[in-house]
C-alpha positions in Angstrom: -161.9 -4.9 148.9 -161.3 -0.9 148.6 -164.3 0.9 146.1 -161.5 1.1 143.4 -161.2 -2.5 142.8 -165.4 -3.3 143.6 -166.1 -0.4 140.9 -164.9 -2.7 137.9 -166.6 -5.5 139.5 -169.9 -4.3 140.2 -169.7 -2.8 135.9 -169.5 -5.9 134.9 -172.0 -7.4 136.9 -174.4 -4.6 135.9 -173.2 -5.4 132.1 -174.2 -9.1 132.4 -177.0 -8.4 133.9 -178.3 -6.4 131.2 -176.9 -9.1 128.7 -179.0 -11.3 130.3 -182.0 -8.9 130.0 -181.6 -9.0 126.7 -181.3 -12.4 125.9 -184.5 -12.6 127.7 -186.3 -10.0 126.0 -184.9 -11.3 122.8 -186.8 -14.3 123.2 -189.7 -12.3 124.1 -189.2 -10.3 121.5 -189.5 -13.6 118.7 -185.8 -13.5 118.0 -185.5 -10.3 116.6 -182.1 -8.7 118.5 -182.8 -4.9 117.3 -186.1 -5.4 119.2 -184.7 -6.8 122.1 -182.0 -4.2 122.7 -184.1 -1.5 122.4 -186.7 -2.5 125.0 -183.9 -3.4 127.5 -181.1 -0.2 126.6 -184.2 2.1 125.4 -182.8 2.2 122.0 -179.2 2.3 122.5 -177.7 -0.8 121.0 -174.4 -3.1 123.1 -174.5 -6.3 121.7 -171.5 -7.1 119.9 -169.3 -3.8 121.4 -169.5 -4.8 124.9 -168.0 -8.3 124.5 -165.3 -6.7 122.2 -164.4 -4.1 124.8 -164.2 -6.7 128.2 -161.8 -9.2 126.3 -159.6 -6.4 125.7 -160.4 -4.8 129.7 -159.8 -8.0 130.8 -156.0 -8.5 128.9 -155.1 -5.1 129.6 -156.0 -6.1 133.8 -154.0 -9.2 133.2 -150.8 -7.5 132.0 -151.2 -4.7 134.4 -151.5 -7.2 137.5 -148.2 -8.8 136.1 -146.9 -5.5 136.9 -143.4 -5.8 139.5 -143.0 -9.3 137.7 -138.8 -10.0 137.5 -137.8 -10.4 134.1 -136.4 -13.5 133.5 -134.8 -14.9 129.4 -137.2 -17.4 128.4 -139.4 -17.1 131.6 -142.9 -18.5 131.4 -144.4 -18.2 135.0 -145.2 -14.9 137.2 -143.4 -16.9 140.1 -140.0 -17.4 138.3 -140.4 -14.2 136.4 -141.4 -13.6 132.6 -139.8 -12.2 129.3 -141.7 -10.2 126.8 -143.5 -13.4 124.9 -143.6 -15.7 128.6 -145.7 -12.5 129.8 -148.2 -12.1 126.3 -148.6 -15.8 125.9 -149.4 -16.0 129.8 -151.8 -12.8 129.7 -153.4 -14.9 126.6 -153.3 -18.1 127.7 -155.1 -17.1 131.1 -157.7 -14.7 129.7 -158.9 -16.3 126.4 -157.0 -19.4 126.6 -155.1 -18.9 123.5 -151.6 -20.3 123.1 -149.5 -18.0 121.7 -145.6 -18.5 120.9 -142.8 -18.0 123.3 -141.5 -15.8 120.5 -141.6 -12.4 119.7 -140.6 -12.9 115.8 -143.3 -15.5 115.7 -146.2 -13.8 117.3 -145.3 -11.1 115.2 -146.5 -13.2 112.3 -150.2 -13.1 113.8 -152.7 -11.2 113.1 -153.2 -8.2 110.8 -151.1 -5.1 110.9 -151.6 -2.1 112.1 -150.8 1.6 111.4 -149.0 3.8 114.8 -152.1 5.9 114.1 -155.0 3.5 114.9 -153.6 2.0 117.8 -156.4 0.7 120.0 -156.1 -0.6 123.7 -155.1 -4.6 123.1 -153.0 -4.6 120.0 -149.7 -5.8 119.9 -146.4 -2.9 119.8 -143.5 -4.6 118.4 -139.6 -3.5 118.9 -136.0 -4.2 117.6 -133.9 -4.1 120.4 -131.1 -6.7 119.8 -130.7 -6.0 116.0 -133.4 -8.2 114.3 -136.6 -7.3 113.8 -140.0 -7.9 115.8 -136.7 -9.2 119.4 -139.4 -7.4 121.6 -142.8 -7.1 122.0 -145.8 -5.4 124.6 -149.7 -5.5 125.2 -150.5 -1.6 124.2 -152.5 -0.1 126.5 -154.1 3.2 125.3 -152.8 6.8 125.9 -149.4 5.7 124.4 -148.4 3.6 126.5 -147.6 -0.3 127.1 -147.4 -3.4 129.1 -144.0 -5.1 129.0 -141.5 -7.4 130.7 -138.4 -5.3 130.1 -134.5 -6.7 130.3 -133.5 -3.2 129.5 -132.7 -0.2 132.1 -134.3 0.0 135.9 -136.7 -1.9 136.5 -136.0 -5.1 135.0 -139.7 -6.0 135.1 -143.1 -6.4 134.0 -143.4 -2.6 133.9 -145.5 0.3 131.8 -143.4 2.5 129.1 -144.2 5.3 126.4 -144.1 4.1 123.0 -142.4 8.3 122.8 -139.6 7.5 125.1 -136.6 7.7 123.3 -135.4 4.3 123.2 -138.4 2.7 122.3 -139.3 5.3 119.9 -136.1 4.4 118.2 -136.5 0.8 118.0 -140.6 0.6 117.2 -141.4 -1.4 114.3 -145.0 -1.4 114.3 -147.8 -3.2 115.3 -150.6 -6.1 114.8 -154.1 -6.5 116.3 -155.0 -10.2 117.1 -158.7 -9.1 118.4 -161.3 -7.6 116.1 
């Protein structure tokens, strides 16, 4: 395993292991959490953000290993390819084990909304590209860009796009955040 792929690993074994420090000292501490946390993290207080932060690390690896998947209408699995909802519901399914529909309308009915200016890494960036609203759909991935299984232009694939490129900017309709 190259460095590049062990550094994630070893941060989240470093993460747990705290986690687990602090469970410990928790108990130590007579239940009292702030206490805890600042014995283990000297002050500095995780609980709470760091479980936030590796679901959404962990969908955003999901998509991105889907990346080179063939785009295939109504395609479920990464071995007969995927379509924009087959990809999410997979990436979903296989990281938090949520079901989501095989429908980009529908799983734009999830969730709250949210405005182009609070994006955050995880939420879900939502297109009209065959003339009805929410027909596509992506996993937004921070610095303006997204995870997609795209039918349109070269590749047809599981591939990353700008929400600024010109035919997506044209078509976005907005977006809605399914984790907190």
């Amino acid at each position: 395993m190259s460095n590049r792929k062990l550094l994630p690993a070893l941060l989240y074994l470093v993460a747990v292991s705290s986690a687990v420090q602090a469970v410990r000292a928790e108990s130590l501490a007579g239940g009292d959490l702030a206490s805890a946390e600042a014995a283990v993290f000297g002050g500095a207080s995780f609980v709470g953000s760091f479980e936030a932060v590796s679901i959404v690390d962990r969908l955003i690896d999901k998509a991105v290993s889907l990346i080179g998947t063939p785009y295939r209408y109504g395609g479920r699995r990464r071995e007969s390819g995927l379509d924009c909802s087959g990809m999410l519901n997979l990436v979903f399914a296989e990281t938090l084990g949520l079901q989501l529909p095989h429908n980009a309308a529908q799983i734009g009915k999830l969730g709250e909304p949210v405005a182009s200016e609070d994006l955050k890494p995880g939420d879900l960036v939502f297109f009209n590209t065959l003339g009805r609203p929410s027909s596509h759909v992506g996993l937004y991935i921070g610095n303006n860009e997204f995870v997609h299984a795209g039918s349109r232009g070269k590749p047809r694939e599981v591939r990353i796009n700008r929400l600024d490129e010109n035919y997506f900017a044209r078509r976005y309709e907005g977006a809605r955040r399914l984790l907190p």
